[in-house]
MDAnalysis code that builds the backbone (N, CA, C; Angstrom):
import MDAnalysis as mda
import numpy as np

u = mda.Universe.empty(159, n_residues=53, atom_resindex=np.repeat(np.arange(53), 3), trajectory=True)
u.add_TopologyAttr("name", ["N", "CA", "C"] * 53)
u.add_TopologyAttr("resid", np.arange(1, 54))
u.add_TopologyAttr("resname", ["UNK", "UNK", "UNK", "UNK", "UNK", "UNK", "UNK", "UNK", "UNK", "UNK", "UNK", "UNK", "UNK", "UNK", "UNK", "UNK", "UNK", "UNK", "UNK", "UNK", "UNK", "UNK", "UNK", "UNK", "UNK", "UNK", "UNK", "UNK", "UNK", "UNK", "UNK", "UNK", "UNK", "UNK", "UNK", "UNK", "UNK", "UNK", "UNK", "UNK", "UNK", "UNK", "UNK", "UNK", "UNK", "UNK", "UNK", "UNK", "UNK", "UNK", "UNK", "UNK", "UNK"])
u.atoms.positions = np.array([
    [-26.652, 26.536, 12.226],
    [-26.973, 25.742, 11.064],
    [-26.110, 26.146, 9.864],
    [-26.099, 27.394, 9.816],
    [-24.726, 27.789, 8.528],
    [-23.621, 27.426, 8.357],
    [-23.462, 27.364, 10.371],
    [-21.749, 26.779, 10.166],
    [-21.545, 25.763, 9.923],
    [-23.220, 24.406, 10.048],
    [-22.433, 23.146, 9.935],
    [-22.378, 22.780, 8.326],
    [-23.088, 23.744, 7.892],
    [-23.530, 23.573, 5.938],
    [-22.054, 24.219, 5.317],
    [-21.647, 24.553, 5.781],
    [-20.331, 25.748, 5.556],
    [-19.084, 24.122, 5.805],
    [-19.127, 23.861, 6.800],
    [-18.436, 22.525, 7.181],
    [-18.620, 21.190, 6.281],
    [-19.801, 21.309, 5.842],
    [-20.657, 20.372, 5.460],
    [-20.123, 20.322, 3.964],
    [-19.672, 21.286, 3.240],
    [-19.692, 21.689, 1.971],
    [-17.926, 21.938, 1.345],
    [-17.442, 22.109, 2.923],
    [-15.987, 21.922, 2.684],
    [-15.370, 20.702, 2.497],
    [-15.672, 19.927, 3.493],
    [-15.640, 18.197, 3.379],
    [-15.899, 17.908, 2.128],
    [-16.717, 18.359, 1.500],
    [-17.279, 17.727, 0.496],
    [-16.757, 18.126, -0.533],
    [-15.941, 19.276, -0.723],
    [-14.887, 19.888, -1.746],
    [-13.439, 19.185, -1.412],
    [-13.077, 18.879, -0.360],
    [-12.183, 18.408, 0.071],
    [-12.093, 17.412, -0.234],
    [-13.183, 16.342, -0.707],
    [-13.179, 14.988, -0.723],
    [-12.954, 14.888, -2.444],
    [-13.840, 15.990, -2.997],
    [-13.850, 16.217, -4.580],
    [-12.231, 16.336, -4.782],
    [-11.390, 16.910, -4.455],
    [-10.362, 17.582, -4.814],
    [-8.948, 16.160, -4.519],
    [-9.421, 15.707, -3.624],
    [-8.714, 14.117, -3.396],
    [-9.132, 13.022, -4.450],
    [-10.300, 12.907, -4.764],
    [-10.821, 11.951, -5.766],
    [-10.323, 12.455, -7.166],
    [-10.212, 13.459, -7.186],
    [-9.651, 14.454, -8.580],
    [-8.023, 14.125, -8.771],
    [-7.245, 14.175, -7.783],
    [-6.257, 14.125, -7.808],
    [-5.532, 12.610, -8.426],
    [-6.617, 11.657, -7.294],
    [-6.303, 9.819, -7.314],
    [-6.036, 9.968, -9.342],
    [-7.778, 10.161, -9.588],
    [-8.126, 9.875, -11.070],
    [-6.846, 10.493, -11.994],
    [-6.293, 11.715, -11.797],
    [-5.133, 12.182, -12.656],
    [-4.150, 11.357, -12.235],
    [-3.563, 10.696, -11.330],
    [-2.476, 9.491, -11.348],
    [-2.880, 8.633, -12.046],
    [-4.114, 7.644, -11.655],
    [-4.862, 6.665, -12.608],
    [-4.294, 6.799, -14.082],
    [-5.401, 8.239, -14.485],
    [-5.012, 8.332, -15.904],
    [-3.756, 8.468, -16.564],
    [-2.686, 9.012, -15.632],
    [-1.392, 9.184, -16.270],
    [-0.170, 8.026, -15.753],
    [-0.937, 7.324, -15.463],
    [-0.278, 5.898, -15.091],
    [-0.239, 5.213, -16.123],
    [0.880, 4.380, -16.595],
    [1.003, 3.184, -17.855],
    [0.115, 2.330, -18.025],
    [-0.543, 2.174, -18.984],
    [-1.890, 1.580, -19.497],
    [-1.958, 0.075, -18.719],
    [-1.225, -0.428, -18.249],
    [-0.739, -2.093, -17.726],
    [-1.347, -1.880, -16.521],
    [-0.972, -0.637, -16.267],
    [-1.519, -0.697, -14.408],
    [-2.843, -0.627, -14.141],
    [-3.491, -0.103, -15.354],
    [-4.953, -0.081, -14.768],
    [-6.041, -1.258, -15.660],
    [-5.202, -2.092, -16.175],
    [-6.206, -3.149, -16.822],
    [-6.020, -4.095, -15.114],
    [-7.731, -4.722, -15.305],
    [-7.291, -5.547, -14.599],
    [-7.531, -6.527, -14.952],
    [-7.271, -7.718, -13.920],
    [-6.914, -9.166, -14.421],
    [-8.030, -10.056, -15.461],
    [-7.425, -10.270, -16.553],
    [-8.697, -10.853, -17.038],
    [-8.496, -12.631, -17.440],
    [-9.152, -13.307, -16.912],
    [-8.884, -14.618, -17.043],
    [-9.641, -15.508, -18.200],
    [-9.228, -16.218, -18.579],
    [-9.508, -16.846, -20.277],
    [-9.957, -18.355, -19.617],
    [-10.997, -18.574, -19.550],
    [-11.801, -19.635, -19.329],
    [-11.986, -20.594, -20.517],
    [-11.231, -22.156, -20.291],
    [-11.345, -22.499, -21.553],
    [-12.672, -23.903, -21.380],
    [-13.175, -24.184, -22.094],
    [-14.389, -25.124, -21.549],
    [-13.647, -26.120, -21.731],
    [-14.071, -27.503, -20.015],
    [-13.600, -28.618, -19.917],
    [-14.069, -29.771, -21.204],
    [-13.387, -30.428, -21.695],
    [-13.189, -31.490, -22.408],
    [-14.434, -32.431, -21.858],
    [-15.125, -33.007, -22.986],
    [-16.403, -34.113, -22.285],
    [-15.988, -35.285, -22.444],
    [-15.777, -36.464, -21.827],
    [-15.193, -37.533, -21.456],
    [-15.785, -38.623, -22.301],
    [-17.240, -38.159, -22.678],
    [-18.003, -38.963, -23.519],
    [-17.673, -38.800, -25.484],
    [-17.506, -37.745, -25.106],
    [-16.759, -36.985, -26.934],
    [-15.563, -37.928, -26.756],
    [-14.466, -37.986, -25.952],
    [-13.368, -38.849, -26.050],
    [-13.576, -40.049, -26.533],
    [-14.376, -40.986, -25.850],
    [-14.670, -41.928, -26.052],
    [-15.166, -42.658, -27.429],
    [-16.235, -41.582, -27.683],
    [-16.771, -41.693, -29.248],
    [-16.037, -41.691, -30.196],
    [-15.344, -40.711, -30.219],
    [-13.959, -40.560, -31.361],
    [-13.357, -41.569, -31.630],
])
């Protein structure tokens, strides 16, 4: 049981130390790369407002 908590706990530092690493590229990556896409929704035109005018 020790050895698999011992195993158990390395993985799990191992996984910390990879996720640690990603995030310091992330952060020291050019601000462009990590926005993401944001799309500008413009509201459709009402066919009945046209008309009225």
């Amino acid at each position: 049981m020790l050895k698999g908590l011992i195993i158990c706990f390395a993985v799990l530092f191992a996984q910390l130390a990879i996720l640690h690493v990603i995030d310091i590229r992330l952060y020291n990556a050019p601000q462009d790369a990590r926005q993401t896409a944001v799309t500008k929704i413009t509201p459709l035109k009402d066919d009945e407002e046209d008309v009225q005018s």
